[in-house]
C-alpha positions, 0 to 999 in steps of 0.5 A, a space after each residue: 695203177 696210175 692214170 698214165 699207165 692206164 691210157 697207154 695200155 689202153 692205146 696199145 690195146 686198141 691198136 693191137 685189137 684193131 690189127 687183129 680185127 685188120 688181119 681176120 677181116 672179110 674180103 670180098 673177092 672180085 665178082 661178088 659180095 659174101 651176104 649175110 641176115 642182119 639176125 647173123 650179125 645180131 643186126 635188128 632185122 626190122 630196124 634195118 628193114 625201117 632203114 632200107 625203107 627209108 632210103 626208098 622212100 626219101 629218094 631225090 625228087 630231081 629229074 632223071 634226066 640229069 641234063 633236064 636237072 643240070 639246067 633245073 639246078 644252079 648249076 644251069 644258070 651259072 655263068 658258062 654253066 652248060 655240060 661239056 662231058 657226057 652225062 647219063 640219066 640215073 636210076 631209081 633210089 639204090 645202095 647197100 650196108 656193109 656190116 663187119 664185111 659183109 653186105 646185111 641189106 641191098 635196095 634198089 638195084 646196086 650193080 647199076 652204073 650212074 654218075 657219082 658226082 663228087 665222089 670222083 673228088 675222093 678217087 682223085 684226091 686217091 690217085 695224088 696219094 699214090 703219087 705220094 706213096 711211089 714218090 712222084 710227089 714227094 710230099 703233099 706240101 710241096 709246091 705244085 709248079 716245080 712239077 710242071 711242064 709246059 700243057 699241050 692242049 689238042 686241039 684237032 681243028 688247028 691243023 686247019 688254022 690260018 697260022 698267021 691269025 695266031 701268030 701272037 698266041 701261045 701253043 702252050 699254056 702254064 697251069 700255075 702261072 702268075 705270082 698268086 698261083 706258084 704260091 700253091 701247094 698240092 695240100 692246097 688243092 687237096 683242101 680247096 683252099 688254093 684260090 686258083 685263078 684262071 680259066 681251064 676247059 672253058 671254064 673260068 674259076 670265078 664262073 663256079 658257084 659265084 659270090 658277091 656282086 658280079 662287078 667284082 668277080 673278076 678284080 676281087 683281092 685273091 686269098 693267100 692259099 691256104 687261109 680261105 675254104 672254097 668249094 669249087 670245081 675248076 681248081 679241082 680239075 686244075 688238080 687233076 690236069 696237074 696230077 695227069 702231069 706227074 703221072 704221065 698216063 691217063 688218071 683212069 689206068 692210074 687208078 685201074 692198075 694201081 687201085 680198082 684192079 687191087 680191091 676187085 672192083 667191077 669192069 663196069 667203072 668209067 671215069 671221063 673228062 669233057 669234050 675239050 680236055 684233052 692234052 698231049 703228052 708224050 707223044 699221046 693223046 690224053 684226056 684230063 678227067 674231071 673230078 666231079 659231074 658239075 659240067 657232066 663228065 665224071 665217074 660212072 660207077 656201080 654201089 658194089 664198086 663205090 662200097 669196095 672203095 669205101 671199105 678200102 678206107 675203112 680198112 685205112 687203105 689194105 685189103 686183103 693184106 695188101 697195102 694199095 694205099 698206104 695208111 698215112 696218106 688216109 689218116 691225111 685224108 681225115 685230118 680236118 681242114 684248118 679253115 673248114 673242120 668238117 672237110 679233109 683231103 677231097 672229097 673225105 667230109 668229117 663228122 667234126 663236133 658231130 655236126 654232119 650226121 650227130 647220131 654217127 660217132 666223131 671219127 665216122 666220114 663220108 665221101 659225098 656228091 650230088 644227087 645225093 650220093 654218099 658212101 658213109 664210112 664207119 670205123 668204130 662200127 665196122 659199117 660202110 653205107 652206100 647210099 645213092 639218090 637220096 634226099 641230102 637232108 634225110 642222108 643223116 636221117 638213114 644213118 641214124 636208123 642203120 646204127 640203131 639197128 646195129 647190137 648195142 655195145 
């Protein structure tokens, strides 16, 4: 048979098997978690057991008090670095391994509800995918300001303003004003390659993990969108403000009604903004969430809730025979980023070249924050691990020892 042949038959039956696999997969329904002994599964008990232990043991050494480790951190002494969302002191090392659907091991306490930092980036970059599926959005190429509209922010002590001191300034402000940024594209933001300049909720772009010499924080030449990677937690709430705007209600029902709701999340989930973020929008007051716990505020979220989320993507957006998100917009979601390979829409980080976690195969990804909180997604493997509280540089280390303790192919 011809080498060409071959290949095709074999694309065709690894899709036709992955359908098959995608049709008999476990569910859990809303309210519980089928378990169960990893000997079931030809899991190596004692393997996954080093794991789990593991995990105890390599918990983060940082302070419970998240405030007392905000200030601790880099975070603290960055310019305009004090919280202004709630924060919440978290628990003990916690997070489960869900093989084939099913959880095969638990530790710490996974139904206990903790800030999971970054991870918010990977539910809102979901909600500006929705936008796309109902074409709110028609393409994640497009450019951003044709779809906004003046911001209205609330501001609840301007009734009691001297109107004559404000007579010069605006009521309203424009998200993408300037040259620079009406050159931004939804992609963009998704990448963190937008080079968004600007100030939002008190925090200035150039204020979030500054580079180089102060003196040139505020005048150094802007990137052309697109051609620079830079992590940084203003733009991503700039693409929530700017996602609020098309969906015109609050990020967390969008994300209640149209996703957790669908895969049987918890009541438990809360996702905040800051004390100053709110806007008016028709007619309503609405607070602007953050995408992320940098400056507090974020999504408080169980391990169960998180491990729904990450089999959601493992099933590439179905459960249950139900597309809540659709396919292309995951598959997006992985592709890497020109400028940064190991990082896709946020906040999907890829094992590009293997170089994140090398024992994991190449088409493995994670959704990762602080703390260190990781929901590890494994294709290849049927396998999502949640893991919270961990040391960042053991988070390799536990997958390594759950895969091994995995039957060998």
């Amino acid at each position: 048979m011809r080498p060409v042949f071959k290949t095709i038959l074999f694309v065709l039956s690894l899709q036709i098997s992955q359908e098959v696999i995608g049709q008999s997969a476990y569910f859990p329904p809303s309210g519980s978690w089928g378990e169960k002994k990893p000997t079931e599964m030809g899991v190596d008990a004692a393997r996954l057991q080093a794991a789990v232990d593991f995990a105890v043991a390599q918990e983060s050494e940082e302070s419970k008090n998240l405030k007392l480790a905000h200030y601790q951190s880099a975070f603290g002494r960055e310019p305009f670095g004090f919280p202004v969302g709630p924060m919440k002191d978290r628990g003990a090392a916690n997070g489960l391994v869900i093989y084939k659907g099913y959880v095969i091991a638990k530790w710490g306490d996974p139904n206990r509800v903790d800030l999971t930092f970054s991870v918010a980036k990977s539910f809102l970059s979901t909600t500006v995918g929705l936008a796309v599926d109902r074409k709110l959005i028609a393409s994640e190429k497009d450019l951003v300001h044709p779809y906004m509209g003046p911001i209205v922010p609330y501001d609840p002590n301007r009734a009691f303003q001297n109107k004559a001191d404000h007579l010069m300034e605006e009521d309203v402000f424009d998200l993408f004003a300037g040259e620079h940024n009406r050159k931004i594209t939804w992609e963009h933001l998704l990448r963190q390659t937008s080079d968004w300049e600007g100030t939002l909720w008190g925090k200035p772009d150039w204020a979030d993990r500054p580079q180089g010499s102060s003196k040139d924080w505020l005048t150094r030449p802007r990137n052309e969108p697109g051609t620079v990677y830079k992590y940084n937690d203003t733009r991503v709430n700039v693409l929530a403000l700017a996602a609020l705007q098309v969906w015109r209600k609050p990020l967390p029902v969008v994300l209640k009604e149209e996703l957790m709701d669908k895969i049987g999340a918890s009541p438990t989930w809360r996702w905040t903004g800051y004390e100053n973020s709110f806007v008016i929008l028709d007619g309503q007051i609405m607070q602007s969430v953050s995408g992320g716990s940098h400056w507090g505020g974020g999504l408080f979220i169980s391990a169960y809730d998180q491990a729904r989320f990450g089999y959601l993507t493992l099933r590439k957006g179905k459960w249950n025979g139900q597309q809540v998100i659709s396919e292309s917009w995951i598959r997006l979601s992985r592709t890497p980023t020109s400028v940064q390979p190991n990082y896709g829409f946020m906040n999907y980080f890829l094992n590009t070249d293997k170089k994140e976690i090398p024992a994991a195969p190449e088409t493995a990804f994670f959704h990762l924050g602080a703390g260190t909180n990781m929901v590890y997604v494994d294709e290849e493997n049927d396998l999502v691990i949640v893991s919270r509280w961990i040391k960042n540089d053991q988070k390799a280390e536990l997958v390594r020892m759950v895969l091994e303790s995995l039957p060998k192919k």
